[in-house]
C-alpha positions as CSV (number, residue, x, y, z in Angstrom):
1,X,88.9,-5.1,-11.1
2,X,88.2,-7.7,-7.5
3,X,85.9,-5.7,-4.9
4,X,89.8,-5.9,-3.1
5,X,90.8,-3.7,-5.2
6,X,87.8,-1.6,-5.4
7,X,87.9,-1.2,-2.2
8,X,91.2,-0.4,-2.0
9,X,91.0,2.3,-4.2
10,X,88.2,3.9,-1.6
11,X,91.2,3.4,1.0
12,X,93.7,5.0,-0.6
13,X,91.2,8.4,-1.4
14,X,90.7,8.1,2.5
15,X,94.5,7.8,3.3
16,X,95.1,10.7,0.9
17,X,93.0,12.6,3.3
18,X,95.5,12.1,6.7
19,X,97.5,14.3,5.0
20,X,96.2,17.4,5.8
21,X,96.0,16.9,9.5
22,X,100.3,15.7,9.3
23,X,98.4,12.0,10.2
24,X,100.7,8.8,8.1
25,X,98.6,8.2,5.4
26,X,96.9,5.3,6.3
27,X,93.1,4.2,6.0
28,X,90.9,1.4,6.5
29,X,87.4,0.4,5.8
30,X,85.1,-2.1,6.9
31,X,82.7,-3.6,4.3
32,X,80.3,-6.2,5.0
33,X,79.2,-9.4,2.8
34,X,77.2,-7.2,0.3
35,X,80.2,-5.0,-0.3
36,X,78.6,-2.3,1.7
37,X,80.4,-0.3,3.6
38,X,79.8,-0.2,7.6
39,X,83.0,2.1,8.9
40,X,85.4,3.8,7.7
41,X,88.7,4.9,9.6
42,X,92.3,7.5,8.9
43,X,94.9,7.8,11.2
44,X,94.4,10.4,13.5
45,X,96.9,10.3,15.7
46,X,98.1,14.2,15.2
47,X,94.6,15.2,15.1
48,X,93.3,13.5,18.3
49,X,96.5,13.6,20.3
50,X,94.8,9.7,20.6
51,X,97.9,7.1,19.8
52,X,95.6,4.3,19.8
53,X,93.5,6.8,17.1
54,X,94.8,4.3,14.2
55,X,92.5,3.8,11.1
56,X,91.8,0.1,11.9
57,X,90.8,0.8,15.0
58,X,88.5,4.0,14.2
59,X,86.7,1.6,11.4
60,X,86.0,-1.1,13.3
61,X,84.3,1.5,15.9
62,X,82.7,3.0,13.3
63,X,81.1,-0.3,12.1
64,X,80.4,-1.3,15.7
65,X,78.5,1.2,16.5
66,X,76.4,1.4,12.5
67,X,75.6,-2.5,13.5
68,X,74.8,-2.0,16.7
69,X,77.6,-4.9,18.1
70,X,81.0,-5.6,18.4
71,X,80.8,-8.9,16.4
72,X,82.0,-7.9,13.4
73,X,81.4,-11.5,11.4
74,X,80.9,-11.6,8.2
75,X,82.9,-8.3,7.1
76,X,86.2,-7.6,5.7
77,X,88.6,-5.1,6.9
78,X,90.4,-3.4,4.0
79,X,93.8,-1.5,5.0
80,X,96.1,0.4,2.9
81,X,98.8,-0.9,5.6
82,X,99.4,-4.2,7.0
83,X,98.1,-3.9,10.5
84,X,100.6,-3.5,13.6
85,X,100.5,-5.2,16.5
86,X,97.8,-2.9,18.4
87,X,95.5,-3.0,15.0
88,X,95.9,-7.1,15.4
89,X,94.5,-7.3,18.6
90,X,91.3,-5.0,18.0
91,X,90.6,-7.3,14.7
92,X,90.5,-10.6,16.6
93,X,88.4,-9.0,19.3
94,X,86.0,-7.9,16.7
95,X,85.8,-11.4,15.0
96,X,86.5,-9.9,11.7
97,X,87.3,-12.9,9.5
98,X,89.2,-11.5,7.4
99,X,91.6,-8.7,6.5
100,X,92.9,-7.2,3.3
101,X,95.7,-5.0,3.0
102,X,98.1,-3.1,0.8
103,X,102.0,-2.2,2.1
104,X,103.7,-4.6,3.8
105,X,105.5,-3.2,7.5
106,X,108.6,-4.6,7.7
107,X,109.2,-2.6,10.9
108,X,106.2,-3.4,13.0
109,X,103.5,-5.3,11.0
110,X,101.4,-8.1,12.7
111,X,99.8,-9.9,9.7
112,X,103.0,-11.9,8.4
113,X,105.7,-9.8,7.9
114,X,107.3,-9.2,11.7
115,X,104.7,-11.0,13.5
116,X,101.9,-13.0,12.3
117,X,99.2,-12.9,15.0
118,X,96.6,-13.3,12.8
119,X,96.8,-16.4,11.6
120,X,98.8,-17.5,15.1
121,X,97.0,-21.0,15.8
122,X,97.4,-20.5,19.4
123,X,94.7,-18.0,19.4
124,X,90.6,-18.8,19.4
125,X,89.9,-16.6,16.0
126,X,91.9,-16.7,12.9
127,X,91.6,-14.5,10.3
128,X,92.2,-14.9,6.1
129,X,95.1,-12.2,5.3
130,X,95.3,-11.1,1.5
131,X,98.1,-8.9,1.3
132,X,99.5,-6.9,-1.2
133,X,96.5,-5.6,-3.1
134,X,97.8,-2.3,-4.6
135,X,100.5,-2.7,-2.5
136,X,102.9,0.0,-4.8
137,X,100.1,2.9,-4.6
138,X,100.2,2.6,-0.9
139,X,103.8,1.5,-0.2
140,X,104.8,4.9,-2.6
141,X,101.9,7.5,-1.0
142,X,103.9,6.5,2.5
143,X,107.1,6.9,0.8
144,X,106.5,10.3,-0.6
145,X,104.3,11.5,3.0
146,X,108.0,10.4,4.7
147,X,110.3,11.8,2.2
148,X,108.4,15.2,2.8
149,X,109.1,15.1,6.4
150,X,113.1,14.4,6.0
C-alpha cells in the first residue's frame, strides 16, 4: 500500500463521519513531506449552515493555522472527492503543490474532469493531480449517502 492510499483510507474514516450530521461524505487531509498530518477537514455544510464549510477548505485552515502560515509548500492535500471549483481556488492560494484525490465529479469537479484549473497554465501555481486513488470506495460511500436520501 502507497502513503496515497494510506492516506486515503484516513479520508474515507473521516468522510464516514459527515454522515451523522446529513453532511456529503466527503473529507480531506493535509499531510506534510514526512507523511504527518497537519489538518484535517469533513464537509460541514449542514452542520455550520457555512456553504463555503467544504472539507478542503476546513483542512487547509486547519493546517494553516498548526504551521503557523498560509503557505502550504511542501504538503499534499488528500481528498476523497475531486475538488470543485471553490476547493480549486483555496488550493492554489495555499501553494499546495499537489492534490490527491478519490471520485471523480463529473458535475462540478475542477481538477480535470469539468474544469481543470489546477493544472490551467495560465495561472502562477500549478499543482500535480493524482486522481483516482480508491476511487470505487469513495465514488460508492457517495452513491449509497445519495441513494438514502431518494
Amino acid at each position: 500500500m502507497t502513503n496515497y492510499e494510506a492516506w486515503m483510507s484516513e479520508a474515507l474514516a473521516e468522510a464516514r463521519r459527515a454522515r451523522a450530521t446529513g453532511d456529503v461524505p466527503v473529507a480531506a487531509l493535509v499531510m506534510d513531506a514526512a507523511g504527518n498530518r497537519l489538518g484535517v477537514g469533513r464537509n460541514e455544510r449542514e452542520l455550520s449552515h457555512d456553504p463555503t464549510a467544504h472539507a478542503e477548505v476546513l483542512a487547509i485552515r486547519a493546517a494553516a493555522a498548526a504551521l503557523g502560515t498560509w503557505h502550504l509548500e511542501n504538503t499534499t492535500l488528500v481528498v476523497t472527492l475531486e475538488p470543485c471549483t471553490m476547493c480549486a481556488g483555496a488550493i492554489l492560494q495555499a501553494r499546495i503543490p499537489r492534490v490527491v484525490f478519490g471520485a471523480w465529479d463529473e458535475k462540478a469537479g475542477a481538477a480535470g474532469s469539468v474544469h481543470d484549473l489546477l493544472r490551467d497554465r495560465r495561472l502562477p501555481h500549478r499543482v500535480e493531480v493524482i486522481a483516482g486513488v480508491a476511487a470505487d470506495e469513495s465514488a460508492a460511500l457517495l452513491r449509497e449517502f445519495f441513494e438514502a436520501r431518494r
